[in-house]
DSSP file (Angstrom, degrees, kcal/mol; ACC not computed):
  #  RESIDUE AA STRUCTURE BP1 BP2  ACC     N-H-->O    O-->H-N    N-H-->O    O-->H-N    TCO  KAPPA ALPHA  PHI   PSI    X-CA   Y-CA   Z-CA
    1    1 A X     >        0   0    0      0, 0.0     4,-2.0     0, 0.0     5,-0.2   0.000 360.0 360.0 360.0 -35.1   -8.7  -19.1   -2.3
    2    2 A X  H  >  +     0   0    0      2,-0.2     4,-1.7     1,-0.2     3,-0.3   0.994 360.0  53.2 -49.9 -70.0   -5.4  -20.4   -1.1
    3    3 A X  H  > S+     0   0    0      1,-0.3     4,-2.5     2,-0.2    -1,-0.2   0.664 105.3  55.3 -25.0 -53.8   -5.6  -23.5   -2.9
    4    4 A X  H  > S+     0   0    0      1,-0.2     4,-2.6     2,-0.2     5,-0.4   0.944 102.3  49.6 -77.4 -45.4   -6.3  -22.0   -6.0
    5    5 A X  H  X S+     0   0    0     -4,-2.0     4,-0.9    -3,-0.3    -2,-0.2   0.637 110.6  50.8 -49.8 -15.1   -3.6  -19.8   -6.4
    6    6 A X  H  X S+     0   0    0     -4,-1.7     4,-2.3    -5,-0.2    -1,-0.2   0.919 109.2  54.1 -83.9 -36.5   -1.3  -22.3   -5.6
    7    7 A X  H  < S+     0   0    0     -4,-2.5     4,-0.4     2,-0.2    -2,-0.2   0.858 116.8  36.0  -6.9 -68.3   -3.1  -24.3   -8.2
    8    8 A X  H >X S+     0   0    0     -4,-2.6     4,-2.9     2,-0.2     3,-2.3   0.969 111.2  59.5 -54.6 -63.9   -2.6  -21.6  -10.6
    9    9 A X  H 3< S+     0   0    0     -4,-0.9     4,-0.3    -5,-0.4    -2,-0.2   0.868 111.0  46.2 -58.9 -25.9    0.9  -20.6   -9.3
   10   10 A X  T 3< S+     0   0    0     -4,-2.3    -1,-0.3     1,-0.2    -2,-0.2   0.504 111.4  46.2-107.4  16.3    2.1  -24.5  -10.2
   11   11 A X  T <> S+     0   0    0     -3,-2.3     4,-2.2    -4,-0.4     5,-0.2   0.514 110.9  55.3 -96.0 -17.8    0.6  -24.9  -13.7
   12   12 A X  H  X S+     0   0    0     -4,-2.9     4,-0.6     1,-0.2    38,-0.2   0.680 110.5  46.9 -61.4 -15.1    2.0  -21.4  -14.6
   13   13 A X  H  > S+     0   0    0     -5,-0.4     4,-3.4    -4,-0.3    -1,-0.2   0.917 106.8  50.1 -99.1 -44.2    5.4  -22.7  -13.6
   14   14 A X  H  > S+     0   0    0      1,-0.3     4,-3.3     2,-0.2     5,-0.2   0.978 117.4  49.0 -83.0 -45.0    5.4  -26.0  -15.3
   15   15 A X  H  X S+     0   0    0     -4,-2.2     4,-1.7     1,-0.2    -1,-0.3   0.817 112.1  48.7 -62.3 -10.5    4.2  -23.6  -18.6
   16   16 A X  H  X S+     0   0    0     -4,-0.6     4,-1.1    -5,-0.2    -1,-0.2   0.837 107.8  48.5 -82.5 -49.8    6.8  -21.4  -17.9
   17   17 A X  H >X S+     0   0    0     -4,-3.4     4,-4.3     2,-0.2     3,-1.2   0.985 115.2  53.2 -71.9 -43.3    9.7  -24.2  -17.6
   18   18 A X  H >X S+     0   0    0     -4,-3.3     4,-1.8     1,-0.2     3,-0.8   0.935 107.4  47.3 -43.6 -59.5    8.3  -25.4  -20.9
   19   19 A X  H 3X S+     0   0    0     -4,-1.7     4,-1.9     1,-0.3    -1,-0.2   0.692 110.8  50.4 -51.5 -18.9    8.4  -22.3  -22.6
   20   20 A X  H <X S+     0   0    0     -3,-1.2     4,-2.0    -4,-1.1    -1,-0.3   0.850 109.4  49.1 -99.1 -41.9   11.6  -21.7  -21.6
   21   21 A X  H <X S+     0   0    0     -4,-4.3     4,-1.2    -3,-0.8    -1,-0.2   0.693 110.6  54.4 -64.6  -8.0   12.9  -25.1  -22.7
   22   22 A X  H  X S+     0   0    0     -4,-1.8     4,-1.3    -5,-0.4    -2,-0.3   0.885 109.3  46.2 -81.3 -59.6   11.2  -24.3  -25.7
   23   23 A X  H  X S+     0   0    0     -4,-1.9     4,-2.1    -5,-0.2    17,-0.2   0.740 106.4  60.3 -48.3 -43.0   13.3  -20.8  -25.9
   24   24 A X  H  X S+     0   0    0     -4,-2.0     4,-0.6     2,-0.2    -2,-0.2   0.894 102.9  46.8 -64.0 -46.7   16.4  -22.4  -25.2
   25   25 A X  H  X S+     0   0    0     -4,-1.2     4,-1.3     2,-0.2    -2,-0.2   0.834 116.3  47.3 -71.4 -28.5   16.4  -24.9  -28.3
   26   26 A X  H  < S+     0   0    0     -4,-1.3     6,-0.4     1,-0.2    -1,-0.2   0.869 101.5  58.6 -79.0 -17.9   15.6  -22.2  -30.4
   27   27 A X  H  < S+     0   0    0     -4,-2.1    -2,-0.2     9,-0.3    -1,-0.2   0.440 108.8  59.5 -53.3  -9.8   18.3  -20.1  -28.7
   28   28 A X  H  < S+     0   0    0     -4,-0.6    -2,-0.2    -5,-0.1    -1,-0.2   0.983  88.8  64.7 -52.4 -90.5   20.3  -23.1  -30.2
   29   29 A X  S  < S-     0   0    0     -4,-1.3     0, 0.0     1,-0.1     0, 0.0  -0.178  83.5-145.2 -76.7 136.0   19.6  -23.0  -33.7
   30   30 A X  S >  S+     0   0    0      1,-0.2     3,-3.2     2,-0.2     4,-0.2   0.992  95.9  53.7 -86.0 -54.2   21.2  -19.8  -34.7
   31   31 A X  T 3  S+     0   0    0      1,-0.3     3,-0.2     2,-0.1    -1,-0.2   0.715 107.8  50.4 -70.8 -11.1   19.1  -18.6  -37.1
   32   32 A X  T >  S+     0   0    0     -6,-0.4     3,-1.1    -7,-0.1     4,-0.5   0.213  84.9 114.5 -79.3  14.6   15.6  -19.0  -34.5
   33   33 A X  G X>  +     0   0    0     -3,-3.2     3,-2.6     1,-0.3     4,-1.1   0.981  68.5  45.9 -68.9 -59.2   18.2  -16.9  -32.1
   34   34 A X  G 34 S+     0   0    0      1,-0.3    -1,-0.3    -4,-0.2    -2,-0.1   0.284 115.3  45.7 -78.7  30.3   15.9  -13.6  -32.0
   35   35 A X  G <4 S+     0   0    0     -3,-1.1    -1,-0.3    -9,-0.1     4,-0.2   0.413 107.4  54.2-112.7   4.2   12.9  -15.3  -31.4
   36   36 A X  T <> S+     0   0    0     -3,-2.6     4,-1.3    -4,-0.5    -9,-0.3   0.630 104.3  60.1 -86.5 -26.0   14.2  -17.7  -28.6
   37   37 A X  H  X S+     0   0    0     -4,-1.1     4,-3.3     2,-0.2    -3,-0.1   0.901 109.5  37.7 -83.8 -42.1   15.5  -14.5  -26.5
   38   38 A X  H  > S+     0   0    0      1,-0.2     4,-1.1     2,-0.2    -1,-0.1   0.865 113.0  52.3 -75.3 -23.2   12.3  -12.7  -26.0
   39   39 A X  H  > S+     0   0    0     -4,-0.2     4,-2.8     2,-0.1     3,-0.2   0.918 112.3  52.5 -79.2 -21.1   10.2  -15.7  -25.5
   40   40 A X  H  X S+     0   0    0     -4,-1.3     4,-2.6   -17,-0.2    -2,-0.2   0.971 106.6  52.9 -60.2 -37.3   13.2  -16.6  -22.6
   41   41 A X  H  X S+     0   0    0     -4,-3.3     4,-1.2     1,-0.2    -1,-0.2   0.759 112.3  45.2 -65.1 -11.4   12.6  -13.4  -21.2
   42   42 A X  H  X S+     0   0    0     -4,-1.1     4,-2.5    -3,-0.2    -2,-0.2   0.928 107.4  52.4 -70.3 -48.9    8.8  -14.3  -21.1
   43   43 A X  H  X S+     0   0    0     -4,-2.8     4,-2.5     1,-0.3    -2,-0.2   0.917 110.7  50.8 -75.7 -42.6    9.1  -17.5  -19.7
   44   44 A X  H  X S+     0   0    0     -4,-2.6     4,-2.1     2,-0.2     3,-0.4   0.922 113.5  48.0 -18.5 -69.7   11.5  -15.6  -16.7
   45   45 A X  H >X S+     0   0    0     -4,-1.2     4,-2.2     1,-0.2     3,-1.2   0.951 113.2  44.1 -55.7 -72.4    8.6  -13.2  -16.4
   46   46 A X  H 3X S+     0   0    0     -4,-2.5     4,-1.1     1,-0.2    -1,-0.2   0.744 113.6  56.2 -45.6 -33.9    5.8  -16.2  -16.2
   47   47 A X  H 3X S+     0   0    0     -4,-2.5     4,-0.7    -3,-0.4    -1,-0.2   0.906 101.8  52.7 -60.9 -44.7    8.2  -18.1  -13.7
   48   48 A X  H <X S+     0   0    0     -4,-2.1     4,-1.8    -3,-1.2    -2,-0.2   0.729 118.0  37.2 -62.8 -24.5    8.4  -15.2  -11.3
   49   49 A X  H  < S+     0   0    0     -4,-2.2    -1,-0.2     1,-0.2    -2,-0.2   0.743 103.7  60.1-101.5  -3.3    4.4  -15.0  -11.0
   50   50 A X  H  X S+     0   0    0     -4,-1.1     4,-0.5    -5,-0.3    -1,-0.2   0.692 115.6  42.5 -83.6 -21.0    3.9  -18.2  -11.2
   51   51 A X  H >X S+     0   0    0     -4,-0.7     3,-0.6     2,-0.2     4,-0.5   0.879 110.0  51.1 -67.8 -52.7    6.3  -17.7   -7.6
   52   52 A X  H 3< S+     0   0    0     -4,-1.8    -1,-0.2     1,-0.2    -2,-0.1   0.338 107.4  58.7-107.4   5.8    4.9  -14.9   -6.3
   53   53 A X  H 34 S+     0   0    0     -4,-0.1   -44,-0.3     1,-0.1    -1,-0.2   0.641 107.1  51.2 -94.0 -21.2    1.1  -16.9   -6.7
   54   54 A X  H << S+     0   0    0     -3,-0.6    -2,-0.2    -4,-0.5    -3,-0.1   0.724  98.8  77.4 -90.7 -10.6    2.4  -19.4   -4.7
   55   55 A X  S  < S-     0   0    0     -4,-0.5     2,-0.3     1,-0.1   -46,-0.1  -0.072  90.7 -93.9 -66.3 176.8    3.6  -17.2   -2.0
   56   56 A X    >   -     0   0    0      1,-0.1     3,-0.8     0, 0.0     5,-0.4  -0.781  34.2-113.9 -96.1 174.6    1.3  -15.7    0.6
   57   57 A X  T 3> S+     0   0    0     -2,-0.3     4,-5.1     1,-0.3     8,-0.2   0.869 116.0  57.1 -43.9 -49.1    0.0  -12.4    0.0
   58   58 A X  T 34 S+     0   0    0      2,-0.2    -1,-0.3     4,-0.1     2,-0.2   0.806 115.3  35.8 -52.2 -34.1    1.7  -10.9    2.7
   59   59 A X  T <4 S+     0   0    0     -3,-0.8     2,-2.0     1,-0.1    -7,-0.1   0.305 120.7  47.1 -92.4-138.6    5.7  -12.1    1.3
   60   60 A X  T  4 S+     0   0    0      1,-0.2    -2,-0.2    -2,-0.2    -3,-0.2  -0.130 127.6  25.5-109.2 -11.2    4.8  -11.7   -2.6
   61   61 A X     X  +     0   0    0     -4,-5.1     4,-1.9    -2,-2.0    -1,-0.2  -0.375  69.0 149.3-129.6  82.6    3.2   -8.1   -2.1
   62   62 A X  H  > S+     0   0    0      2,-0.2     4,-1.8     3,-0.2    -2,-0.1   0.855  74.6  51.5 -78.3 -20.2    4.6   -6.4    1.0
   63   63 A X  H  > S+     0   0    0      2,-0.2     4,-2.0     1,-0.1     3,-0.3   0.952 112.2  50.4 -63.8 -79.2    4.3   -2.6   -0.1
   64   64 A X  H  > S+     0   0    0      1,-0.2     4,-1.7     2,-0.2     5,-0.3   0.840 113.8  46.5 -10.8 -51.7    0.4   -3.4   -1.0
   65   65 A X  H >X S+     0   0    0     -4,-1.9     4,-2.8     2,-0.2     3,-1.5   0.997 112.6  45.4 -74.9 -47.4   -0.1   -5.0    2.6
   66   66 A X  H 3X S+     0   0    0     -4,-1.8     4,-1.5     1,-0.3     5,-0.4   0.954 108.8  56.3 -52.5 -55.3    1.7   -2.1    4.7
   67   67 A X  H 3X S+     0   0    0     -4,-2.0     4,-1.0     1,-0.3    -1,-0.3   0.781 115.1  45.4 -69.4 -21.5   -0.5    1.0    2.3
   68   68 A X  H XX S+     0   0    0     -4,-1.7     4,-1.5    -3,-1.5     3,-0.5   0.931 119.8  38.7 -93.9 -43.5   -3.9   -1.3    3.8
   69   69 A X  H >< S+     0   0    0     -4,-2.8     3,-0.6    -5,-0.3     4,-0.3   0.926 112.5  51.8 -56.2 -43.4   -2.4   -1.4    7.3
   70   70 A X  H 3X S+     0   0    0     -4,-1.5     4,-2.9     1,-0.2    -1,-0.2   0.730 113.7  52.0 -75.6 -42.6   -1.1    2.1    7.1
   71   71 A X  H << S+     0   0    0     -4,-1.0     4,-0.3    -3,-0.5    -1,-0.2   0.756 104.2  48.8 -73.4 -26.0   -5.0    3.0    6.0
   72   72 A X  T << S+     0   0    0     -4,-1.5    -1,-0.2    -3,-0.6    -2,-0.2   0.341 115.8  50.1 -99.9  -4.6   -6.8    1.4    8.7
   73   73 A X  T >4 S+     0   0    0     -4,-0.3     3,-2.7    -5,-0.3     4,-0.3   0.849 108.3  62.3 -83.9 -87.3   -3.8    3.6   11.3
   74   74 A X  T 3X S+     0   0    0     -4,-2.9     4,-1.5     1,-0.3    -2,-0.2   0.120  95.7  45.7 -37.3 -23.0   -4.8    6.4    9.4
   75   75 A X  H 3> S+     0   0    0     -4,-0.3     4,-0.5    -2,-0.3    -1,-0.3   0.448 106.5  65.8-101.6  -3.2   -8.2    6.9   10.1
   76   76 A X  H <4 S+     0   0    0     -3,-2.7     4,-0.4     2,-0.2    -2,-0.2   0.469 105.1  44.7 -47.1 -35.8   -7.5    6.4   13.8
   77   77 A X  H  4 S+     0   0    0     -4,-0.3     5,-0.4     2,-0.2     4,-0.3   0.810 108.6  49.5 -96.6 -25.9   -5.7    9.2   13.9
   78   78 A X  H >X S+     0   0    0     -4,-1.5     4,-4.1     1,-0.2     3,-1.7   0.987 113.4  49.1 -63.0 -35.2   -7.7   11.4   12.1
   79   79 A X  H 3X S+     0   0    0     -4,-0.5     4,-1.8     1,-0.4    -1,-0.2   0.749 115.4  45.2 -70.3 -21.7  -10.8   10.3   14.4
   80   80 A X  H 3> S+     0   0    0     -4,-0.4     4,-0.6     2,-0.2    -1,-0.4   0.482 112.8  57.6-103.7   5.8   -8.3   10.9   17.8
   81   81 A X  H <> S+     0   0    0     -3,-1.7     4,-3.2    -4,-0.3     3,-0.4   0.810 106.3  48.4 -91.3 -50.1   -7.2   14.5   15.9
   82   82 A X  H  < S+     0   0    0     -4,-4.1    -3,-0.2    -5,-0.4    -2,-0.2   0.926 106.8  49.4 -60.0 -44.4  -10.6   15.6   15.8
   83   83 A X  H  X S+     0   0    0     -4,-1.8     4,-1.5     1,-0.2     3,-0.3   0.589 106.2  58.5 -86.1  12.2  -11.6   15.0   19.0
   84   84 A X  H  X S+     0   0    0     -4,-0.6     4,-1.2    -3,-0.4    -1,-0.2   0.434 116.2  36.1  19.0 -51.6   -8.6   16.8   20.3
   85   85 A X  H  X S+     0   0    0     -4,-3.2     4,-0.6     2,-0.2    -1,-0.2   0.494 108.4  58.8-101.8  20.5   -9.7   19.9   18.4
   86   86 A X  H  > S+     0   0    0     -3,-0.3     4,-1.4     2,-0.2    -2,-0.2   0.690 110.4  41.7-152.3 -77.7  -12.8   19.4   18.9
   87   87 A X  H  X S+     0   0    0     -4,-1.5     4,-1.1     2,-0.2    -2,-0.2   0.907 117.2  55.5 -39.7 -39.0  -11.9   19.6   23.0
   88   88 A X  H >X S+     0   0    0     -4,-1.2     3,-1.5     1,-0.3     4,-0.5   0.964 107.8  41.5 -67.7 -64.1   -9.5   22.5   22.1
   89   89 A X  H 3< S+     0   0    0     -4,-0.6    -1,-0.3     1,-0.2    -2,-0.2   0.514 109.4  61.4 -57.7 -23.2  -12.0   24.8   20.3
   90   90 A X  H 3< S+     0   0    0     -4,-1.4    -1,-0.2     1,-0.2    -2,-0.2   0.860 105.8  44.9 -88.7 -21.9  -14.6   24.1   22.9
   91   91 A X  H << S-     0   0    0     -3,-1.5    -2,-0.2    -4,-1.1    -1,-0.2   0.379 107.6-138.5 -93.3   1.8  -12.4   25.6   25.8
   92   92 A X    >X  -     0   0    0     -4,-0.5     4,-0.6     3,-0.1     3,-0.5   0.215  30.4 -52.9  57.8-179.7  -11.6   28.4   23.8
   93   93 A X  H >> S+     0   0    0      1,-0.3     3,-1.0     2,-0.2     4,-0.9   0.832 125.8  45.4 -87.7 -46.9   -8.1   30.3   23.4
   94   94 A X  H 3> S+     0   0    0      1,-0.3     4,-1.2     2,-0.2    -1,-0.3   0.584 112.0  58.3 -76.5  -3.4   -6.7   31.3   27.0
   95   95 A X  H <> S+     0   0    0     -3,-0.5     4,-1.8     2,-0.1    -1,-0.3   0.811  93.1  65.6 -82.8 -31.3   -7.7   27.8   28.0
   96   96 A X  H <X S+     0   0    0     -3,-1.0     4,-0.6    -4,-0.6     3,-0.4   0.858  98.2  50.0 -46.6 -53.9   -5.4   26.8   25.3
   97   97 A X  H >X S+     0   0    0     -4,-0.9     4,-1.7     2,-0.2     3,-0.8   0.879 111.6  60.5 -28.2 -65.7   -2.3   28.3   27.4
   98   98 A X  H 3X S+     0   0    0     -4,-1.2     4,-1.4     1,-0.2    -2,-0.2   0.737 102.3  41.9  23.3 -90.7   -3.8   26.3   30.1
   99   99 A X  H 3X S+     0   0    0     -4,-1.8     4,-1.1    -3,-0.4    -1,-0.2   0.705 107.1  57.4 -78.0 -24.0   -3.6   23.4   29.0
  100  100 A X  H <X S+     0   0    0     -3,-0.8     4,-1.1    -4,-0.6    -1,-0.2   0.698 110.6  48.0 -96.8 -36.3   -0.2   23.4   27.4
  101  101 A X  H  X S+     0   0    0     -4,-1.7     4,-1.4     2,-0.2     3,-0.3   0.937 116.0  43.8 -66.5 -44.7    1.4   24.2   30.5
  102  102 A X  H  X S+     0   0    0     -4,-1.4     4,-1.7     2,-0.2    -2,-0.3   0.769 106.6  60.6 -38.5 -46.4   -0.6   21.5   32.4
  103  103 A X  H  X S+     0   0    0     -4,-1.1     4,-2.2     1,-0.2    -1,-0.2   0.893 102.3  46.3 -64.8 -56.8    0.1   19.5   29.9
  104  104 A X  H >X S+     0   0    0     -4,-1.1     4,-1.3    -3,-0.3     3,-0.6   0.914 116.8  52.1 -50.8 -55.0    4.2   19.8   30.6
  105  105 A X  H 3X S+     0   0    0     -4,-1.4     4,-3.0     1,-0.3    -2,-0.2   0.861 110.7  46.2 -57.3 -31.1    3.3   19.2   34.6
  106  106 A X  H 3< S+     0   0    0     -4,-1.7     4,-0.4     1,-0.3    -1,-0.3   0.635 102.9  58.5-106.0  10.7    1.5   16.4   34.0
  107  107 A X  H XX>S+     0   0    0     -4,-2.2     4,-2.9    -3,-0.6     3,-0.7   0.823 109.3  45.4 -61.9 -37.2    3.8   14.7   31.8
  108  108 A X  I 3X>S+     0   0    0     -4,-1.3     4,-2.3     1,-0.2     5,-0.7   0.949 109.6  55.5 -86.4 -30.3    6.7   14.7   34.4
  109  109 A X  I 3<5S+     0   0    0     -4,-3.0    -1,-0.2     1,-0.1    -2,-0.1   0.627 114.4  38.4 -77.8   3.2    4.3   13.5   37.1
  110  110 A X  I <45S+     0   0    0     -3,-0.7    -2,-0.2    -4,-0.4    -1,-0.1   0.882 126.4  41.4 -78.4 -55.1    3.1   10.3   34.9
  111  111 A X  I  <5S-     0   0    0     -4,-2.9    -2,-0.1     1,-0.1    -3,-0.1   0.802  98.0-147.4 -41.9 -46.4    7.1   10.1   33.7
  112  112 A X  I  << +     0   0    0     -4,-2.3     2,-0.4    -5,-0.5    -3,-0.1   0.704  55.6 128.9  69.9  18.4    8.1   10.8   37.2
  113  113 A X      < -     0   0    0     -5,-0.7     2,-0.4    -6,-0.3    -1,-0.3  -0.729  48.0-147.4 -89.9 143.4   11.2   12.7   35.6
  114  114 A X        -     0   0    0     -2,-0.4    -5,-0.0    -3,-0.1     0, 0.0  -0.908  34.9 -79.9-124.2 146.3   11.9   16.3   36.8
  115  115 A X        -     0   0    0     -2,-0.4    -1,-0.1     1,-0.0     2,-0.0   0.076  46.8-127.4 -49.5 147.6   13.4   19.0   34.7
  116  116 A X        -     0   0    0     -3,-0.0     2,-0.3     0, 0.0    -3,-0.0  -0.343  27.5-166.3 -79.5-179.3   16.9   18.5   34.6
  117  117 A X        -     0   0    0     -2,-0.0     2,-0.5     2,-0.0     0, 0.0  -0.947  30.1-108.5-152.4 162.9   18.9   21.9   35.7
  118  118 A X        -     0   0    0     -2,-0.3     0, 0.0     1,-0.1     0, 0.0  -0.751  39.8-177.3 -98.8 144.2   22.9   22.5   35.2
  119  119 A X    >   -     0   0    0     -2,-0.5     3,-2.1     1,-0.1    -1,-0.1  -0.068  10.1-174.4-135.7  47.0   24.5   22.2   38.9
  120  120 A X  T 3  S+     0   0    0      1,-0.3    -1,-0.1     2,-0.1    -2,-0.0   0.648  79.9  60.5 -24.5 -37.6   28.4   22.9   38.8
  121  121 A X  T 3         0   0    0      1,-0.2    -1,-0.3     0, 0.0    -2,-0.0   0.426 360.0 360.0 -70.8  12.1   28.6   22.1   42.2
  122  122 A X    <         0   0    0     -3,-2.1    -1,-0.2     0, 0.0    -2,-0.1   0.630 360.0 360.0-132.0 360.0   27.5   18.7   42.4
Protein backbone atom coordinates (compact mmCIF):
# COMPACT_ATOMS: atom_id res chain seq x y z
CA UNK A 1 0.00 0.00 0.00
CA UNK A 2 3.04 2.01 0.73
CA UNK A 3 4.38 1.70 -2.66
CA UNK A 4 1.49 2.84 -4.18
CA UNK A 5 0.98 5.92 -2.66
CA UNK A 6 4.31 6.89 -3.25
CA UNK A 7 3.66 5.89 -6.72
CA UNK A 8 0.74 8.08 -6.86
CA UNK A 9 2.36 10.85 -4.63
CA UNK A 10 5.31 11.09 -7.51
CA UNK A 11 3.25 11.18 -10.66
CA UNK A 12 0.97 13.79 -9.02
CA UNK A 13 3.97 15.90 -8.39
CA UNK A 14 5.61 15.72 -11.78
CA UNK A 15 1.69 16.79 -13.03
CA UNK A 16 1.68 19.28 -10.73
CA UNK A 17 5.23 20.85 -11.63
CA UNK A 18 3.95 20.70 -15.19
CA UNK A 19 0.92 22.44 -14.59
CA UNK A 20 2.43 24.94 -12.84
CA UNK A 21 5.06 25.55 -15.50
CA UNK A 22 2.24 25.59 -17.64
CA UNK A 23 0.50 28.45 -15.36
CA UNK A 24 3.53 30.37 -15.21
CA UNK A 25 3.93 31.01 -19.18
CA UNK A 26 0.55 31.88 -19.24
CA UNK A 27 1.09 34.17 -16.13
CA UNK A 28 3.60 35.64 -18.82
CA UNK A 29 1.49 36.60 -21.56
CA UNK A 30 -0.54 39.28 -20.06
CA UNK A 31 -3.60 38.83 -21.63
CA UNK A 32 -3.74 34.61 -20.44
CA UNK A 33 -2.91 36.42 -16.86
CA UNK A 34 -6.41 35.38 -15.18
CA UNK A 35 -6.29 31.98 -16.29
CA UNK A 36 -2.66 31.26 -15.36
CA UNK A 37 -3.35 32.45 -11.55
CA UNK A 38 -5.98 30.00 -10.64
CA UNK A 39 -4.52 27.10 -12.47
CA UNK A 40 -0.98 28.17 -10.22
CA UNK A 41 -3.02 28.03 -7.32
CA UNK A 42 -4.09 24.40 -8.47
CA UNK A 43 -0.98 23.19 -9.30
CA UNK A 44 0.21 24.46 -5.41
CA UNK A 45 -2.77 22.58 -4.14
CA UNK A 46 -1.86 19.17 -6.37
CA UNK A 47 1.87 19.70 -5.19
CA UNK A 48 0.99 19.64 -1.50
CA UNK A 49 -0.93 16.19 -1.90
CA UNK A 50 1.06 14.85 -4.05
CA UNK A 51 3.57 15.60 -0.60
CA UNK A 52 1.49 14.61 1.87
CA UNK A 53 0.98 10.96 -0.34
CA UNK A 54 4.32 10.49 -0.11
CA UNK A 55 4.59 10.96 3.58
CA UNK A 56 3.64 8.38 6.04
CA UNK A 57 0.30 8.45 7.44
CA UNK A 58 1.26 9.19 10.74
CA UNK A 59 3.37 12.83 9.58
CA UNK A 60 0.85 13.87 6.73
CA UNK A 61 -2.36 13.25 9.01
CA UNK A 62 -1.46 13.63 12.71
CA UNK A 63 -4.90 14.95 14.10
CA UNK A 64 -6.66 11.74 12.20
CA UNK A 65 -4.01 9.37 13.91
CA UNK A 66 -4.29 10.86 17.61
CA UNK A 67 -8.73 10.85 17.35
CA UNK A 68 -7.98 6.64 16.50
CA UNK A 69 -5.54 6.41 19.31
CA UNK A 70 -7.55 8.60 21.57
CA UNK A 71 -10.61 5.96 20.59
CA UNK A 72 -9.04 2.80 21.34
CA UNK A 73 -7.98 4.88 25.21
CA UNK A 74 -11.39 5.70 25.33
CA UNK A 75 -13.10 2.57 25.52
CA UNK A 76 -10.59 1.47 28.19
CA UNK A 77 -11.78 3.83 30.31
CA UNK A 78 -15.24 3.47 29.93
CA UNK A 79 -14.79 -0.46 30.47
CA UNK A 80 -12.44 0.41 33.91
CA UNK A 81 -15.44 3.13 34.80
CA UNK A 82 -17.94 0.57 34.78
CA UNK A 83 -16.46 -1.85 36.78
CA UNK A 84 -15.70 0.73 39.39
CA UNK A 85 -19.40 1.49 39.62
CA UNK A 86 -20.34 -1.50 39.19
CA UNK A 87 -18.09 -2.45 42.60
CA UNK A 88 -19.55 0.82 44.08
CA UNK A 89 -23.24 0.12 43.67
CA UNK A 90 -22.74 -3.43 44.78
CA UNK A 91 -21.41 -2.39 48.32
CA UNK A 92 -24.05 0.04 48.68
CA UNK A 93 -23.98 3.69 50.12
CA UNK A 94 -22.31 3.63 53.80
CA UNK A 95 -19.71 1.40 52.20
CA UNK A 96 -19.16 4.19 49.96
CA UNK A 97 -17.78 6.41 53.02
CA UNK A 98 -15.69 3.42 53.64
CA UNK A 99 -14.06 3.19 51.05
CA UNK A 100 -13.15 6.85 50.37
CA UNK A 101 -11.54 7.10 53.61
CA UNK A 102 -9.61 3.78 53.02
CA UNK A 103 -8.99 4.88 49.95
CA UNK A 104 -6.93 8.25 51.45
CA UNK A 105 -4.97 5.54 54.02
CA UNK A 106 -4.05 3.48 51.48
CA UNK A 107 -2.80 5.90 49.14
CA UNK A 108 -0.15 7.26 51.64
CA UNK A 109 0.91 3.71 52.65
CA UNK A 110 1.68 2.75 48.75
CA UNK A 111 3.17 6.61 48.39
CA UNK A 112 4.76 6.18 51.71
CA UNK A 113 4.11 10.04 52.17
CA UNK A 114 2.35 11.18 55.38
CA UNK A 115 0.02 14.12 55.73
CA UNK A 116 2.07 17.03 55.98
CA UNK A 117 1.04 19.22 59.30
CA UNK A 118 2.31 23.13 59.93
CA UNK A 119 4.99 22.78 62.91
CA UNK A 120 6.34 26.36 63.95
CA UNK A 121 8.67 24.92 66.16
CA UNK A 122 10.69 22.89 63.97
Amino acid sequence: MRLLRGLAGGLLWIVAGLLGLVSLVLCVTILLLPLGIPLLGLSRRLMGTAIKLMLPRAIAHPVKESKKGLRKRRGEATTAADTATEKVTKKGGKAVGKMAKGTKKAGRKATGKSRKRFRPWS
